[in-house]
N, C-alpha and C positions, 0 to 999 in steps of 0.2 A: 653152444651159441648163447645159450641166457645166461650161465651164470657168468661168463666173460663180459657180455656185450651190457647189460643193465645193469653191472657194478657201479660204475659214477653216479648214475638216478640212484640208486639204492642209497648212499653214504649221503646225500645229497637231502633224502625223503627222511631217512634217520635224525637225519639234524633237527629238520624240520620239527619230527614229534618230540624231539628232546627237548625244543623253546618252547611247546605249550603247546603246538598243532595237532589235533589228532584227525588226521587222515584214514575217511572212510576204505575201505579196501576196494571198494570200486574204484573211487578216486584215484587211487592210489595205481590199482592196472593200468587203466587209461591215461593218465602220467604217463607212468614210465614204458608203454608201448607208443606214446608219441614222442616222448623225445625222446626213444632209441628208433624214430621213424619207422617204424614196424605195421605193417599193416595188421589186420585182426586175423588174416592169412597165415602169414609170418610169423606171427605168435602162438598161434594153434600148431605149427610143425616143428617151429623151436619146443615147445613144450614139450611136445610131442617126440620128440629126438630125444632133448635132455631124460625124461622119463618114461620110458612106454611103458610101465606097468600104471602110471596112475593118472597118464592121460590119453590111456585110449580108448577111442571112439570120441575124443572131443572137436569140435565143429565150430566153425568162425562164427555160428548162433550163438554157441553157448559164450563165448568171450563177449561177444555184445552184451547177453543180458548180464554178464557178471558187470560188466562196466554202466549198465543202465539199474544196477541196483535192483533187476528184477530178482533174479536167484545169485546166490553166490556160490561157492564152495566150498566142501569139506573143510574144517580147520585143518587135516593133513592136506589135502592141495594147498592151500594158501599158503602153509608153511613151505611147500616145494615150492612155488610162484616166487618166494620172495627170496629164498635163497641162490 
């Protein structure tokens, strides 16, 4: 389900930093879980399907605070997240 459905944002987000934008990875989640209208539900189980070994036990909390910049995650999740 994510690496299909958040393709378009993803090529989209690329571009972006390729002109000069450099996109917080908070940013960057909450983007592309809003225009793939995903709730932070929805993305907690996609995650979570696409990868169970490296996103379980994750919780619609933890996607908040990645999106409010309060913690974020591992540079291997984030590498999973965006591919």
């Amino acid at each position: 389900m994510v690496g299909n459905n958040l393709k378009p944002y993803l090529c989209y987000t690329f571009t972006t930093i390729k002109q000069g934008y450099h996109l917080k990875f908070s940013e960057y989640l909450q983007n592309c879980r809003t225009q793939n209208n995903l709730t932070q539900e929805q993305l907690t189980h996609a995650l979570y399907s696409f990868d169970i070994d490296n996103f379980e036990g994750l919780s619609e909390g933890t996607i908040g605070k990645w999106e409010r910049g309060v913690t974020k995650p591992t540079a291997s999740k984030q590498v999973r997240i965006i591919k």
